[in-house]
Structures are given as C-alpha cells and as structure tokens.
N, C-alpha and C positions, 0 to 999 in steps of 0.2 A: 957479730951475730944479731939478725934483726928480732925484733920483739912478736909475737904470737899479733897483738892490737894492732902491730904496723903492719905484719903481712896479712893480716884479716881485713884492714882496713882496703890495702890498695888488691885486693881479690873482691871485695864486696862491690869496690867503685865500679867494677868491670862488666857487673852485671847487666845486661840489655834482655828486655822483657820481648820476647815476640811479638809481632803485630797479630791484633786480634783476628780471628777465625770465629765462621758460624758455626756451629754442630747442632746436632741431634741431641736432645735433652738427654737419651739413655748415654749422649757420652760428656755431657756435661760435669759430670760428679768430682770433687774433689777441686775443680778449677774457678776462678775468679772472672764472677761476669764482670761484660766491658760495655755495658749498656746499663739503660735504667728502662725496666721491662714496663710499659704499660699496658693496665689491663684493659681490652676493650670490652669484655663483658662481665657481669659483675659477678659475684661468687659468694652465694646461690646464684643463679640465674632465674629461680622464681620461687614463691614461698612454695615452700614445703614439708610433709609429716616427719619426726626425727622421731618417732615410736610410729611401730604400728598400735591402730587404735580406729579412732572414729572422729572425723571432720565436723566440729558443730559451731554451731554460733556461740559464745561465752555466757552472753544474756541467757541462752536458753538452759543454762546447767547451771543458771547463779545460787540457784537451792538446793542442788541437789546431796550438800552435807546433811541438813534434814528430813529430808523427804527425795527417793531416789527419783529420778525423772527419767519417765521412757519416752522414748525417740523413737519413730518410723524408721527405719535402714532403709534408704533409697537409691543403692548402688552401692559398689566397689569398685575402687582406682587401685590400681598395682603402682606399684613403681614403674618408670619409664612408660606412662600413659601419656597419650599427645592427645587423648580427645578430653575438650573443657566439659565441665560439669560446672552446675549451679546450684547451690542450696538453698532452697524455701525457710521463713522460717521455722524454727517448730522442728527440724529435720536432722538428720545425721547420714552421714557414708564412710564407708568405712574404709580407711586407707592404708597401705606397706609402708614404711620409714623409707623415705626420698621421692613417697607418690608426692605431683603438682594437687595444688587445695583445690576443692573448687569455689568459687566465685562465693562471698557471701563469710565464707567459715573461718574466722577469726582462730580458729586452736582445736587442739587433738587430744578428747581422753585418752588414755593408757586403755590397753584392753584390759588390764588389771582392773582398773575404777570400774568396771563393769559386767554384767551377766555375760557380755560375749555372742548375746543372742542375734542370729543373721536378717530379720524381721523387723524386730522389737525390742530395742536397745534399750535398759535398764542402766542410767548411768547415778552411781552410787556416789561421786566426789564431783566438787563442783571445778574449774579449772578459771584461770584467770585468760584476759585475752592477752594471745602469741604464746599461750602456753603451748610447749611439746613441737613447736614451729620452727622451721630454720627459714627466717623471712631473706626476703631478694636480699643481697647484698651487703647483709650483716656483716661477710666478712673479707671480700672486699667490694669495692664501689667501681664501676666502671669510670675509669680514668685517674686510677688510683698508681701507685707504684708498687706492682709488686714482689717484683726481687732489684732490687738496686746496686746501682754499677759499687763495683769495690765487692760486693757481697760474695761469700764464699757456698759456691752451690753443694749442699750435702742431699740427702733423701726428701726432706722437707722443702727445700725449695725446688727443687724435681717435680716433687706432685705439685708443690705453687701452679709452677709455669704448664705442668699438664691441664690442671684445672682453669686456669686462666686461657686452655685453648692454644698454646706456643709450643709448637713441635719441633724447634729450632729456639737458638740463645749463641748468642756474640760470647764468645770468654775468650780471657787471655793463655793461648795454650802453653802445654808441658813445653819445657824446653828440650831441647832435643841434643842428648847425653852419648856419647861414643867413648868406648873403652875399650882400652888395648892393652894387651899385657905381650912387656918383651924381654926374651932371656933366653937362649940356649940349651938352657938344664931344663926347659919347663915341656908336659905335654900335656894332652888334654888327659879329662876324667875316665875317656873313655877307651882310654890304654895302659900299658904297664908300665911303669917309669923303668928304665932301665941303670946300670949304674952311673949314679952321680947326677941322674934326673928326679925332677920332682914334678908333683903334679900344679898346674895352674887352676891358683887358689883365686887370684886377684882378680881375673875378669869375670871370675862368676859371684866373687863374694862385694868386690866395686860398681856392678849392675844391680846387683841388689840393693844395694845402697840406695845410687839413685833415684830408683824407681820407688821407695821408699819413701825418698825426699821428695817425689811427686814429678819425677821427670819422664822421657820418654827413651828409651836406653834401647842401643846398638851395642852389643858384645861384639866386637871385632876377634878376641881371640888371640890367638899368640900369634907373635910375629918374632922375627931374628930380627940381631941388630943390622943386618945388611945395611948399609948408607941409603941405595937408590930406593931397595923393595919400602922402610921406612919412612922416607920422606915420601914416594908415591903415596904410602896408603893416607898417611898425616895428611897430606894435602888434600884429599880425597875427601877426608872425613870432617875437615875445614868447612868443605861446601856444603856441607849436610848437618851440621851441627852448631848448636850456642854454644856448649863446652866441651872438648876433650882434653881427657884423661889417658896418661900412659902413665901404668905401672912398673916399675923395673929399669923405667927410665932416667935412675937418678944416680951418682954416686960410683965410682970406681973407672977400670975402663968402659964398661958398657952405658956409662952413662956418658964420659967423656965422648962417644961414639952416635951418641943420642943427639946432643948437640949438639955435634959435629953436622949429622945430617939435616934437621931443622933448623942450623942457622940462619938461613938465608928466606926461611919462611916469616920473620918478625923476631922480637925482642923477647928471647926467652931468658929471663935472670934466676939463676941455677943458686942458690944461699944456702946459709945454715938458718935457722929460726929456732928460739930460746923457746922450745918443747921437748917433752919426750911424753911418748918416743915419736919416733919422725921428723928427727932435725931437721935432717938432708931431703932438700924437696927446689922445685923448681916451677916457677910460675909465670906465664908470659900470654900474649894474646898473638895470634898467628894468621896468616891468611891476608886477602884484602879486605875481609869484613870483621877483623881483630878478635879472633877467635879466643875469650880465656881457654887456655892450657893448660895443665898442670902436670910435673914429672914428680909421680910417687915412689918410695921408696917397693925395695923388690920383696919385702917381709911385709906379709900380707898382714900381722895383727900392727903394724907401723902404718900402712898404706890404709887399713881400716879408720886408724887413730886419725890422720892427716884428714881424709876423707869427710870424717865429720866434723871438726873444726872449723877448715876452711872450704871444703866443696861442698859440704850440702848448704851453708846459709850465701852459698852465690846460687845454688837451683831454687832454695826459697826466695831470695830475692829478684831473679827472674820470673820468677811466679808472679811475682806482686805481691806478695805476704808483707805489711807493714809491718811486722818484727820475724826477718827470718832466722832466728835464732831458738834452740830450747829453750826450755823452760827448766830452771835453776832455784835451787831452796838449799838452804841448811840444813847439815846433819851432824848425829854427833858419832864420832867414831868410835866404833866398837871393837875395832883392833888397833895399834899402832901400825904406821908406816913410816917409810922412809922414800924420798923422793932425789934427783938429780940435783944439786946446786946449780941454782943459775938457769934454768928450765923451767918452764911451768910444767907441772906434773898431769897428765893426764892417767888416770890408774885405774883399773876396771873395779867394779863395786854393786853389791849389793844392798839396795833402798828398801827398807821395813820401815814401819812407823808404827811409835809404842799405841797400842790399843786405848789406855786410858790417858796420858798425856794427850795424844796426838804429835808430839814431837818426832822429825824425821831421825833417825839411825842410817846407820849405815855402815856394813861389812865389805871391807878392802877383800879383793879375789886375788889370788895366786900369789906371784912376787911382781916387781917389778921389771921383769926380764920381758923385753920387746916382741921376742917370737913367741909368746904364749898365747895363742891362740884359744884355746880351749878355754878358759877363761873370760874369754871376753864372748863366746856363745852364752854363758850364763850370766853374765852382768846386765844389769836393769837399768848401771847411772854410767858417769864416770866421773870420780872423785878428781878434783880441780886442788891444785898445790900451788902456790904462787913460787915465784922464781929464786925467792929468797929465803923458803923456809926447804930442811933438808927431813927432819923429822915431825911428826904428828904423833899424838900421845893420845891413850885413848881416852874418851869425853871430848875433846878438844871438838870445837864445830868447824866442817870445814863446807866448801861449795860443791854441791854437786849437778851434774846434768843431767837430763832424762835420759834415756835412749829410747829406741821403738819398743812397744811392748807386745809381747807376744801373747798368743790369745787362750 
C-alpha cells in the first residue's frame, strides 16, 4: 500500500503549466500573469482635483485661517475637460474631483472651506501646496511595473492594467479538465433511475470541483464500460486536455474492464494508497503528450475525498500557484473520533473558532462511513488523522484543511 506523500508526490511531479496565452483583461481574473506589465503612461496622467472645490494658488490662501480671502471665480472645469486653463495670480476656478488643474494652481479648497459663491469666492481655511491634488504619477510612474509576472490577477489588478491603458495581459491559463463518469447503473439528473440504477453524482459533483480549483472543465458524462466506445472517447479527451478524470473507473470488474481498454494508451498504475476513504484509485499519464489521468473510485463522497487530496493540488500546480495546497491549522476536537488503522484519515468537519480565545475547534460530521455524502455538503474542513492513530478524544488537537467556503 503506497503512502498518501508518495502518491501526492509522483501526481504533483506531473503537473505541466500551459503555455502562456493573451486575453482580455475582463477574462484575466483569477489567473497568473506571465509578463511583467509595464506602464507606459503614468497614473494620473496629469495633476488633478480629488474634491470638488476651487483651483487656487497656496500662496494666495496662506491666511485665510484668520481673515477669509476672496477670490474672483474665473471659470469652471468639469471633469473630463481637454481645454487648458491658466490661473492669474490672486485667482480661483472652480473644479469636479478628477477635473485637469489649470496651469499655475498648486491645490484645491474643499467647497466646504468656503461660501461656495459662483463670482466671489470666500475661502475661510488656508490649504497647503498639492493639497486635495492627485499630482501626475503619484501612483504610478511611466516605466514602472505594474502588475508583475508570478502576480495573481484579482479585481485590483484588473483596474491596474485598465488604468495603465492594457486591454489585453499574457497569463498562464486554466488548465483544461475532462471528466467522465462510467458505470451502467448510472443515468443523468435528468431522468428516472430505474431499478438498480442511480443517478450520476460524479460528473457534476467532480466539475465542480475543478472548476473550483480554477480549472477549465469539460463534463463528458456518462459513458459504459464498452472497451472501444471508452478508449475512443479517452483518447479524444487526451487531445484536448492537461488532466482527465474518470470516475467509476476503478476497482471490481468495471474497473478491471477500464484498464483493460486504456492500456495500451500509456502507464496507468491502478494501487491501493494508505487513505480513506478512497484507497482504490489509479493514476497514470496517457496519450502522446502524457496526459495525468486519474481512475476515481465509483462512490462519489470517495471520489470527492480523492479529488481534493490529489487532483486539485495538480490543477493548482498547473496554475503556477507556488503552494498548491490548502491551507491547514490546528484544532481541538469537540467530539471524539475514530479513524481506519493504517490510513490516513480524512473525515468531514466542521471549523468554529472560540470567539474570545481565538483558538480553532472543530466538530467531526457524521460517522465515518464513505458513502455519506450529505455530510460532507456541510463540512467546511476536513479533519486529517495520521495512519497510525485509530482513536481522537475530545480536546485532543488535531490538523485540519479548509475546503471552499460557501458564500
């Protein structure tokens, strides 16, 4: 029986990052640039009012804490004005938050500090200079960098590269996820199972997954174990994907039947791995262009379990995420459990943490029985059991992982 660290390790090594693609910055989000953006115009692109108010020279408001000083109003700029203005000294104009200054006006009362009058400007607070100003390229400088290669594009760096003028961005894309579910008894959602059939749970609950994990997911669907019709579509899906995933593909005759048909596509190594649940699994690269593979088990909260272990940190690490793994903390347990000998435990769980401590808890869900599904719709973590311990008592601290959290 291989170890969980050994079959994670030679599943991670497998990983291959697509070659980088340009896109559209609205479909950038979530993906790792594969450039180092420079900006060629600076951000601002010229001084400007960040209050509406009144453009004046600093000098000329330096007293206005004791004695108000009126100004001449010698015009109005709006925002998005392209004609220059000049200001005399002695003078004021009155400008929107993001109007261009005009020549000469060093800062912007608040229309607060002042009567507000459209003529004959009354300014009651004196302002310093670049007050109320968003000067050229404060924030950033033409030839500056600013979104860099490795950097994970969220919303924030979206409007970066909008603002910097880049309506396109190099990133390293989704990798591109095919799932297949095969078994006989299964139909889709959107008919009646009849007797001794069930509904296919895997291809819609294993796309979700991935697409989760930030991949770009093909639901294939159900398929019989037919020899030819399965190898055709496997090989099919070869050419159009970094990973595929078949679910049902492991274990009994239908799995014997599985590899039967993909043998001759590459090295598929069919084991047991010191987990539960989801021992029985199967992991190979296929194709000419070594496609990772993986035969998941046909019990979907198994094929769930398996899934996030070992398949999503190969779609993080195609990503490029320098740690594609959860994120893991202590908790202390609030019920007892019992886990498999010999297995690492993975057990569905709910993550609280005490209000005034801050210390993590955590509430073990259901039993340990594999096909419990329902259970792991409400779990938040999953409770980690090493291979050699069979019982947890409660207080004991034990490791847990996050999972996705729901909104």
């Amino acid at each position: 029986m291989r170890s969980v660290d050994e079959q994670l390790a030679r599943v991670v090594a497998a990983a291959v990052r697509p070659a980088p693609v340009r896109v559209a910055i609205s479909e950038a989000q979530g993906l790792l640039c594969a450039e180092e953006v420079v900006a060629e115009r600076a951000l601002p692109g010229f001084d400007q009012a960040a209050v509406d108010g009144y453009a004046v020279r600093s000098v000329d408001v330096q007293n206005a804490d004791e004695d108000p000083v009126t100004l001449p109003v010698v015009g109005e700029i709006p925002a998005g004005s392209r004609q220059p203005r000049r200001l005399q000294p002695g003078q004021a104009v009155r400008v929107a938050t993001g109007a261009p200054l005009p020549t000469l006006a060093d800062a912007v009362v608040p229309l607060g500090h002042t009567d507000e009058h459209p003529a004959k400007v009354a300014v009651r607070q004196s302002v310093p200079s670049a007050a109320y100003v968003r000067r050229t390229g404060e924030d950033v400088q033409t030839g500056d960098v600013a979104v860099r290669r490795g950097a994970s594009i969220g919303a924030a760096q979206v409007g970066l590269l909008a603002a910097v003028g880049r309506n396109k961005v190099l990133v390293h894309p989704r990798p591109r996820v095919s799932v297949i579910s095969v078994g006989e008894e299964l139909v889709d959602v959107d008919r009646t199972p009849g007797q001794g059939q069930v509904y296919d749970v895997n291809s819609y609950a294993l796309a979700a997954a991935a697409r989760d994990a930030g991949a770009e997911v093909s639901r294939v669907g159900i398929l019989s174990a037919d020899p030819r019709r399965l190898r055709e579509v496997v090989e099919g899906r070869l050419l159009l994907s970094e990973i595929v995933v078949v679910a049902g593909g492991v274990g009994g005759v239908i799995g014997d039947e599985v590899r039967a048909a993909l043998a001759d596509l590459g090295d598929l190594d069919c084991t047991r791995v010191a987990m539960h649940p989801g021992s029985v699994q199967g992991f190979g690269r296929l194709g000419p262009d070594a496609v990772p593979t993986f035969l998941l088990p046909a019990n979907p909260m198994s094929a769930l379990v398996v899934f996030e272990v070992l398949v999503r940190p190969l779609i993080r690490a195609a990503l490029g995420k320098r740690n594609p793994y959860r994120r893991a903390v202590g908790a202390r347990l609030l019920s007892p459990l019992t886990s498999t000998k010999g297995r690492r435990g993975y057990l569905r769980g709910q993550l609280l943490r005490d209000a005034e401590s801050g210390e993590y808890l955590v509430q073990p869900l259901g039993t340990s029985g594999a096909h419990l599904l329902a259970s792991l719709a409400e779990a938040n973590c999953l409770v980690v059991v090493d291979e050699d311990v069979t019982d947890v008592a409660v207080g004991d601290e034990v490791l847990v992982t996050f999972l996705a959290q729901r909104g």
